[in-house]
N, C-alpha and C positions, 0 to 999 in steps of 0.2 A: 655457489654454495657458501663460499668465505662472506658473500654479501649478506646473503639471508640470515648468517650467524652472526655476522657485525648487528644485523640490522634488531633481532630476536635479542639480544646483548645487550642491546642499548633500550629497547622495548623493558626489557624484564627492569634494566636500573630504574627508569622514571617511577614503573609501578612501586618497587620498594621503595622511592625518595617520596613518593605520593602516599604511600601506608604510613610511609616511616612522620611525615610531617602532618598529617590527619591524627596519627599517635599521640605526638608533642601535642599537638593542640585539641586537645581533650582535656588535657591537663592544665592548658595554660601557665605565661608564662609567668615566676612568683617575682614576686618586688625582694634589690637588696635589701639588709637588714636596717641601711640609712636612708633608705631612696624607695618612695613610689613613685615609677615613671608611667605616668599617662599618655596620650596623644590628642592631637584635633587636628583639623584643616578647614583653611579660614578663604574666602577670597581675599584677599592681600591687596591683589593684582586685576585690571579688569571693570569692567561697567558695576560693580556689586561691590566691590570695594569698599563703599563707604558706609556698607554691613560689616563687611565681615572684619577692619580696623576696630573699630569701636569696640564692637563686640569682643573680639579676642583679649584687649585691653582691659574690658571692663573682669574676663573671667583671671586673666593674670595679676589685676591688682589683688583680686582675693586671693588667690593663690600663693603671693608673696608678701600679704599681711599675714597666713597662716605659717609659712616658716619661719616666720622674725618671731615668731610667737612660741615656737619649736617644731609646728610642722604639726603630722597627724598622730598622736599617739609617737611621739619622739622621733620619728619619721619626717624625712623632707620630701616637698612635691616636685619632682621633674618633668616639668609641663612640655612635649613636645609640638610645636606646633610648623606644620606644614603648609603651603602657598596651595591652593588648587585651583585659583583663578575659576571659580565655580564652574569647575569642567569633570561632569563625571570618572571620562576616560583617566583624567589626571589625578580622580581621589580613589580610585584601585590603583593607582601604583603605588599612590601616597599610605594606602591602608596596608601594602603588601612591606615598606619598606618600614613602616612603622612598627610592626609584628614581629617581623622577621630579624631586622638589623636592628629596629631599635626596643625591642622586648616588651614593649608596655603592655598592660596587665588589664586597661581600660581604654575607651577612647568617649570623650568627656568633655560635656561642651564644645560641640561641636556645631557647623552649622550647614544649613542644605540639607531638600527632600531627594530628590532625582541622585546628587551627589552621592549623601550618606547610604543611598538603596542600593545604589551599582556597588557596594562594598559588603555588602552582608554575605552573600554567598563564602565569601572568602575570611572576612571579619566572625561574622557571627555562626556559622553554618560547620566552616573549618576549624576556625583557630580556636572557636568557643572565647573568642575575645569579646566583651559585653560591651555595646555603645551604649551612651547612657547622659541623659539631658539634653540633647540634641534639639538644636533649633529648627524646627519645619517638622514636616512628617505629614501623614493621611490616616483613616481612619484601619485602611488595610497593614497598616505596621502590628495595631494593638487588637486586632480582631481577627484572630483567637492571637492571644498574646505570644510572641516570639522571647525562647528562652534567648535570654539576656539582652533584651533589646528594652531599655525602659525611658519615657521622657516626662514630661514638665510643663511642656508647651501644650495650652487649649488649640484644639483642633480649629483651622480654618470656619471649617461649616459651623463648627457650636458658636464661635463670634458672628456670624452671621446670624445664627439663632438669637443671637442676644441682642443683637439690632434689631432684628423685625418686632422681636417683645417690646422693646425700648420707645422705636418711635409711636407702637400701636397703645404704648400706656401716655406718650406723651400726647394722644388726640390723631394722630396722623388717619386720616380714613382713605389717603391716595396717596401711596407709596410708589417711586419711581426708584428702579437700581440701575446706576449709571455702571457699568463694568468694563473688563480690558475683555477682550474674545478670546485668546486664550483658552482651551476646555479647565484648567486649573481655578480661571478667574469664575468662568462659567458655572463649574460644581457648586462654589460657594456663594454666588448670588442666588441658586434657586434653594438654598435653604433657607432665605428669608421671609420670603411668603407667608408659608406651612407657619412658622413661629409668629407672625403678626396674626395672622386670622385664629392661631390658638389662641392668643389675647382678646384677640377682636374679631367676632367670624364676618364683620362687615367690611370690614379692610381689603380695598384690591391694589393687588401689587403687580406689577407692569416690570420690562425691562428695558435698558436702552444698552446696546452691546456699539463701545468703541474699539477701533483697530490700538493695538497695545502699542506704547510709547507714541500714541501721537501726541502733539506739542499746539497744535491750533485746535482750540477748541469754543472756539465761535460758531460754529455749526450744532454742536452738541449741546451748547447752551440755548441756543435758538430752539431746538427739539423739545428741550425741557421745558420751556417756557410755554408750548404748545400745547405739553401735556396737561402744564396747569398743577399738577401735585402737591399735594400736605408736606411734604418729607420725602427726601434723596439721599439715597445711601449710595455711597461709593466706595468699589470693590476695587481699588485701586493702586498703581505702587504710589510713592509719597510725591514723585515729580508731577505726575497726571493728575493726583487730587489738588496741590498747587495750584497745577494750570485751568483747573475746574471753575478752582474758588476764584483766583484774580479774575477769570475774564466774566463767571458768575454776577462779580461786582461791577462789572465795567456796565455787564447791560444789566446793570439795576433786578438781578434776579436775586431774593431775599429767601428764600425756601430754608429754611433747617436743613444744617447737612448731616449725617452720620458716616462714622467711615468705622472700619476694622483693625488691629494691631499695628499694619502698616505707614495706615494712615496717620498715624498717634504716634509723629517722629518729630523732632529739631528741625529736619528739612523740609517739612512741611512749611511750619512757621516762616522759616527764613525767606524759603520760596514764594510764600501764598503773601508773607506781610500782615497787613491789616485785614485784610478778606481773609482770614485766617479767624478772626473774632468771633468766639458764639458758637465752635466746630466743635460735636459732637463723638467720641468714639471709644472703642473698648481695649484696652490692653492688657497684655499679660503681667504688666508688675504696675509697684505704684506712681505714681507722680515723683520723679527723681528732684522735682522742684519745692517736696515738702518739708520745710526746713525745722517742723518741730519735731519729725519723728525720727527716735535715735539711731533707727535699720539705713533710714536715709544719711542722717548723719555719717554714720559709721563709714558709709560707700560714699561719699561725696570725699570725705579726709582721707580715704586709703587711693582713688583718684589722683588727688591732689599730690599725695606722696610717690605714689609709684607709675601713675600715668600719667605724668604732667606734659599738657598739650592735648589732649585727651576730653572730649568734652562728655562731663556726667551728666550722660540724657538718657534717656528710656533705651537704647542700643546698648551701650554700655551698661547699664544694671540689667539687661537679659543677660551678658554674658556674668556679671557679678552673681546672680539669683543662680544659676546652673551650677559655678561653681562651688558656691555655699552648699548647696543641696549634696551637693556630692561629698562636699568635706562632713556635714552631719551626718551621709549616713558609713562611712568610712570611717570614722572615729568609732562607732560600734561593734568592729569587729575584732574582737580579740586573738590577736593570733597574727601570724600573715597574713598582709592586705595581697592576696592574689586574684588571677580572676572570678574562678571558683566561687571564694572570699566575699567579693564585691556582688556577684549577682545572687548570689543568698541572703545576704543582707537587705538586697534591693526588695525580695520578695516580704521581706520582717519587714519594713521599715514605714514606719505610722506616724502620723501625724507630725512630719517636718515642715517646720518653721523657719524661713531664711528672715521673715518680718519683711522684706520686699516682695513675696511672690505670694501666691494661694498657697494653704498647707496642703502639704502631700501626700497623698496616703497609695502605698504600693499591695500587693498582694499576690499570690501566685497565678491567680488569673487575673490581674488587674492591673499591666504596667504602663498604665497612663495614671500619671500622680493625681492628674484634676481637669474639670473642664469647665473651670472657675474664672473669669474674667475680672475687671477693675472700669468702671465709667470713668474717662476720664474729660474736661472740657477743657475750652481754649476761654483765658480771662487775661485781661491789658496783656496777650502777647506769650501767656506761658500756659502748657499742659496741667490743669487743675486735678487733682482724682476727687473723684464723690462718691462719698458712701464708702463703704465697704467690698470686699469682694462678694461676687455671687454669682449664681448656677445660671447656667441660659435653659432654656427647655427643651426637655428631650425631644429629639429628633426621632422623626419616623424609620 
């Protein structure tokens, strides 16, 4: 009997600790009067690492050119950032400890799809705490739109869509997609098709699926070669398009390549070299190497000062573009920056400008800011941007 009522005892507390914190976070938590404290979690630590450093770096140099400055509306940014070693299990603890112990009001610039998803239940569902600019995602975050869930980043498949447009306006009438197997890698290769034969209904696109992170790619290149094709697109991380391109060149295969976001890294260059020349691809911001434009300027010198060691590449200004984004539309809200505060605004907030990314335009059913891309090329050795930003086409 004594057991059943310990046990009834301890039943009834969790539920009212479970009311009682479902309560709190409805409200979320408000920012001191001198302090907005945010959060993110970066891989740090781990094979992905050398995402998730950059990046973090590139959103903390903004960060800490906007306090030197005074901050947001006379408010300082206390950027929390956590390790997760891009392990989901390990970004719900990260998300639980950042809510709870350490109050943040947002979680911002942040990066990882799989990661950042095993946390909404708790993050977004519970606490009503709003993620917001997040690196990665799928089309199932923003379709039908999740209260307070808002990003930045062009969806995978729409980059893809903009490749098959791209090589079918450059002539290509035999398109080969090299990809990792992966089902992730695989979603967004077959979006590129559909978007080439919308340009060109004569265009056939083929696939050739490699096992993910292989490192020999003299078999794969020998395949290509077989095929023959106008144009390869590769759906790839930045080690494997590397390895694509050098040995590409080794046996004399000259094919145009195009590649997606990933592709369109520093480590590519380093990796690939010379067979790097002439590479093709779409990114989410501009050419970090354009030294007359003052957006760039601005983020190369605040680099310089605040992340020295730090290299200002296209890594680094996605995390610079996230956090800009979020300080424009945070600056608009009069009053207390809480969370409330922030996802109300997100749903106002039109036509943001960071001058490095696409503008943004949010709505209440609309919180994916764009699905705007940047062409960018490879000339003597550096990522070039061309043109302008612009729309890939709709997908089916």
């Amino acid at each position: 009997m004594r057991r059943r009522t310990t046990r009834s005892l301890i039943a009834a507390a969790t539920a009212l600790l479970a009311l009682a914190t479902s309560a709190c976070g409805t409200q979320g938590p408000a920012a001191r009067d001198d302090i907005i404290r945010i959060g993110a979690w970066y891989p740090l630590t781990g094979a992905v690492a050398s995402f998730g450093i950059p990046e973090r770096a590139g959103a903390d140099a903004y960060f800490k050119s906007v306090n030197a400055r005074g901050g947001i509306n006379g408010r300082k940014i206390d950027w929390v950032v956590k390790d997760n070693a891009f392990d989901p299990q390990q970004t719900v603890q990260i998300a639980r400890r950042l809510v709870d112990q350490d109050g943040v009001v947002a979680i911002v610039a942040t990066n990882g799809t799989a990661q950042s998803q095993a946390t909404f239940p708790f993050v977004l569902e519970q606490s009503k705490v709003p993620v917001l600019n997040t690196l990665g995602g799928d089309a199932s975050w923003y379709q039908p739109a999740r209260d307070g869930l808002f990003g930045m980043q062009t969806l995978y498949e729409d980059q893809a869509s903009a490749l098959g447009q791209w090589a079918a306006q450059d002539g290509a009438k035999k398109v080969l997609v090299v990809h990792s197997d992966p089902a992730a890698f695989v979603n967004v290769a077959k979006e590129i098709g559909p978007a080439a034969r919308k340009t060109d209904p004569s265009v056939r696109v083929k696939s050739l699926s490699v096992k993910f992170q292989t490192t020999d790619y003299s078999p794969v290149i020998s395949k290509v070669k077989r095929e023959k094709p106008d144009a390869v697109v590769v759906i790839l991380a930045a080690a494997e398009a590397a390895s694509y391109l050098k040995e590409a060149k080794l046996q004399g295969l000259n094919t145009p390549v195009y590649g997606y976001a990933p592709v369109a890294a520093q480590s590519t260059l380093t990796l690939a070299g010379k067979a790097a020349e002439g590479v093709k691809a779409v990114q989410l911001v501009k050419s970090p190497n354009d030294d007359d434009d003052p957006a760039i300027k601005e983020f190369r010198s605040a680099m310089a000062k605040y992340e020295r060691g730090q290299p200002a590449d296209f890594i680094t200004l996605w995390g610079w573009a996230a956090a800009k984004a979020f300080v424009e539309i945070a600056q608009t809200i009069d009053g207390p920056i809480t969370s409330e505060a922030l996802t109300a605004a997100y749903k106002k907030a039109r036509a943001v400008d960071t001058g490095v990314a696409p503008v943004l335009n949010f709505s209440t059913q609309n919180h994916l800011g764009t699905r705007d891309v940047q062409k960018v090329v490879v000339r003597d050795g550096r990522w070039e941007s061309q043109g302008d930003f612009f729309t890939p086409p709709a997908r089916d």
